[in-house]
N, C-alpha and C positions, 0 to 999 in steps of 0.2 A: 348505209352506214355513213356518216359526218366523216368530214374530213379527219379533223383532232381526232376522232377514235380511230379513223383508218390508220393513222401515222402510229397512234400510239401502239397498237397492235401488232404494225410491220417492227417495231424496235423493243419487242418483248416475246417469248415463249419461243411457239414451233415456227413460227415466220424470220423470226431472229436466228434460231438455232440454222435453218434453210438457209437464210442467207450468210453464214460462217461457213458451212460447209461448203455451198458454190464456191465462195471465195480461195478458200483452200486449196479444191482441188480445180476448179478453171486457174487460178492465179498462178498453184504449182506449174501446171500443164502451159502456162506459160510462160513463164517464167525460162521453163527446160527450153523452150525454142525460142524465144529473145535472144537469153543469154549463156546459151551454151559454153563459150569458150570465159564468160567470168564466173560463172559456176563450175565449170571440169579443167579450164585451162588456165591460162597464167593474164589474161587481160583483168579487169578492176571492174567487181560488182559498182552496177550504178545504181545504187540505194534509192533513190527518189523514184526511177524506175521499178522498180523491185517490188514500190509499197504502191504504186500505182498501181501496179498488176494484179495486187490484190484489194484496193480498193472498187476498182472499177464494177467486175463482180459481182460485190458484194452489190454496191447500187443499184445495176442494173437488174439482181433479185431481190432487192426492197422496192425498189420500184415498182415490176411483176406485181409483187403481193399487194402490192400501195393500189395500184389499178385494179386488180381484182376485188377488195375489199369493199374500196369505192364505190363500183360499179354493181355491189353484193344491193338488193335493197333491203335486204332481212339485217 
């Protein structure tokens, strides 16, 4: 598969929907152990962190899909 189609692929359908979901629940999952004490206790959510947690993720499973596609020759 070409590059452009690979990409395009990873940011549509079941590869997109995959990659929401990891984000979710990795980014939940850590989020709860970063920041325990600004999510249960009284210190201040660090926002940029927060969405980092769930960017990360997600990249790292469009990437996944991005390399396997790639690497698909059908």
């Amino acid at each position: 598969m070409s590059r452009s189609m690979a990409v395009k692929a990873v940011f549509r359908g079941a590869h997109l929907r995959r990659g929401v979901v990891v984000a979710i629940v990795v980014g939940t999952a850590l989020n709860l152990i970063n920041q325990p004490e600004a999510l249960f206790g009284t210190a201040t959510v660090v926002w940029w962190k927060v969405l980092m947690t769930y960017c990360v993720p997600f990249l790292v499973a469009s990437y996944g899909a991005y390399s396997a596609l790639r690497n698909n020759p059908a």
